[in-house]
VOGU-3710 file (C-alpha; in Angstrom, 3 decimals, decimal comma):
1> xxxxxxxxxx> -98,309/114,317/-147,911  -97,624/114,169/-144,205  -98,896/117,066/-141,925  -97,542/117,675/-138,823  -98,401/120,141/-136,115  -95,786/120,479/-132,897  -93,018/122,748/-131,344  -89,668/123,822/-133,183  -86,900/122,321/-131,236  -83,611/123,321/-132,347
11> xxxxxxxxxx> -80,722/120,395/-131,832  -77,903/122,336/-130,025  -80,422/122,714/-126,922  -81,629/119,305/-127,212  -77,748/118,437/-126,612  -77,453/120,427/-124,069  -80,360/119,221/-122,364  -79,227/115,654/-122,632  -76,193/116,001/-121,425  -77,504/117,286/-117,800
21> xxxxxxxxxx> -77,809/121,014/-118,438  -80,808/123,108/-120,206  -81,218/125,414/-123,205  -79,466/128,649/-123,567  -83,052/129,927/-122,860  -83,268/128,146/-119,514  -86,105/125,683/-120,978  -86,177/121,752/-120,584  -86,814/120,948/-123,935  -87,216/117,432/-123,298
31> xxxxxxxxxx> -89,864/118,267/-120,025  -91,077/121,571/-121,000  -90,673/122,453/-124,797  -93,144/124,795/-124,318  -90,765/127,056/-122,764  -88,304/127,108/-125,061  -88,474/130,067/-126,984  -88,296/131,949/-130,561  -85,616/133,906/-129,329  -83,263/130,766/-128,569
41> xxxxxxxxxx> -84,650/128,965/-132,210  -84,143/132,451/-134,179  -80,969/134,377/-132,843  -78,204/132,192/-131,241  -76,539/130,895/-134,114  -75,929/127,738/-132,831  -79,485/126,708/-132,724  -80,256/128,171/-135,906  -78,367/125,336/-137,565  -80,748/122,453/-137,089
51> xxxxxxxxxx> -84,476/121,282/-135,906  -86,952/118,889/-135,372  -90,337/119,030/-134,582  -90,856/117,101/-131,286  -93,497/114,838/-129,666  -94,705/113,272/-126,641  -93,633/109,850/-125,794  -95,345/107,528/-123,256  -92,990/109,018/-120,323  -94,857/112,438/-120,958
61> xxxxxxxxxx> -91,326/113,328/-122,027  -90,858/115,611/-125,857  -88,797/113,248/-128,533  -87,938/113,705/-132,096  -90,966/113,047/-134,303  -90,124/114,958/-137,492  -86,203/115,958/-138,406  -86,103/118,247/-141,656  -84,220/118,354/-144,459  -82,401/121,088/-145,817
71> xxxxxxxxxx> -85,210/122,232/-147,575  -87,452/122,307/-144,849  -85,394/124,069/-142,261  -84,436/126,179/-144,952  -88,311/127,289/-145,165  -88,698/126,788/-140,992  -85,840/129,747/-141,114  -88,135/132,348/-143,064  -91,194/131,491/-141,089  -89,166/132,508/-137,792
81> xxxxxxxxxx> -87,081/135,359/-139,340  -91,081/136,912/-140,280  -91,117/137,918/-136,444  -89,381/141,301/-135,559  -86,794/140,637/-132,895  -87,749/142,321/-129,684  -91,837/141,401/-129,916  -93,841/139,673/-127,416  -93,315/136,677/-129,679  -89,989/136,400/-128,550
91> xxxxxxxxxx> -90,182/134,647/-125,666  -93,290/132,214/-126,262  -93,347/128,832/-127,701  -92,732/127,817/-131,342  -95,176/125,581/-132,895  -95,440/124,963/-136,426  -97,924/123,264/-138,757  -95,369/121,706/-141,309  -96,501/120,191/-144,385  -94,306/117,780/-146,352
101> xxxxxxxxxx> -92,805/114,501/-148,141  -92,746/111,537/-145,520  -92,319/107,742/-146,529  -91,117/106,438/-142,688  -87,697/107,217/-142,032  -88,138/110,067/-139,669  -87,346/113,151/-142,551  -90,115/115,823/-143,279  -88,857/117,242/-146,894  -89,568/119,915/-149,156
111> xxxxxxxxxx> -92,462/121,172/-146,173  -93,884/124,041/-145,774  -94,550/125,900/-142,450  -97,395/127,823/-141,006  -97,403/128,997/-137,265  -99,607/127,121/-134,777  -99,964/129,257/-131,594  -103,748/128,076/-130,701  -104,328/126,714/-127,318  -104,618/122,871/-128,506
121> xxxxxxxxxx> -103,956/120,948/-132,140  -100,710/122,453/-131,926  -98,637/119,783/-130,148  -98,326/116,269/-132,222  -101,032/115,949/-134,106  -100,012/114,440/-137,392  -102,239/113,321/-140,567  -101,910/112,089/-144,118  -102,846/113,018/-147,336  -102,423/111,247/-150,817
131> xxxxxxxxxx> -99,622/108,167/-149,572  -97,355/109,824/-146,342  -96,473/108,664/-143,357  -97,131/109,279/-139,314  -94,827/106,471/-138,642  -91,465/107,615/-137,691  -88,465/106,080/-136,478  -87,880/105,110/-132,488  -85,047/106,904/-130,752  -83,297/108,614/-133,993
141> xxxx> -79,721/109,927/-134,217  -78,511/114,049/-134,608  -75,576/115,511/-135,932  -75,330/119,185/-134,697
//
């Protein structure tokens, strides 16, 4: 099993970011993932339709490490819809600790999700249990 803890990024603001403009929240979340927030992930329905868990690459910049399958941002979806809209929550960073099938092709599936909201482990670290994977694609495509 492959364990993975890092921010929620949803795709639609990822486009948005890569094509010159920023989230609906106002975040980078390429620069500053950080500062994208539950609010954006959770309510506009457009981002509720697809995430990733993101890392640092050598540039300092946030990439796709993890994408999910539909089990797995089936399960992300609960985990986010847990937080009453309107509390302080809303407008902080998502970080999850996901925990999941991995064998190398860049797809977390069947995970599980816990939140991650201490002040460091929370931001790629990944590790393996019993035969997964760390090792995840360079550069991967998105559909939104």
């Amino acid at each position: 099993r492959t364990q993975y803890s890092g921010i929620l990024i949803d795709y639609y603001c990822l486009s948005l970011v890569r094509t010159g403009g920023t989230a609906i929240d106002g975040s980078n979340v390429v620069t500053e993932p950080q500062k994208h927030t539950l609010h954006c992930l959770r309510d506009v329905p457009q981002c509720r339709d697809g995430y990733y868990l993101a890392e640092k690459d050598s540039d300092g910049d946030y990439q796709i490490k993890f994408k999910l399958d539909i089990a797995s941002h089936d399960a992300v979806l609960k985990v986010m819809d847990t937080f009453p809209k309107g509390s302080e929550r809303d407008y902080m960073e998502f970080a999850v600790t996901a925990t999941g099938m991995h064998g190398g092709d860049g797809i977390l599936r069947d995970a599980t999700f816990s939140t991650c909201f201490e002040a460091i482990g929370c931001d790629g670290v990944c590790n393996v249990t019993g035969g997964g994977s760390c090792e995840t694609p360079a550069n991967p495509d998105y559909e939104l």
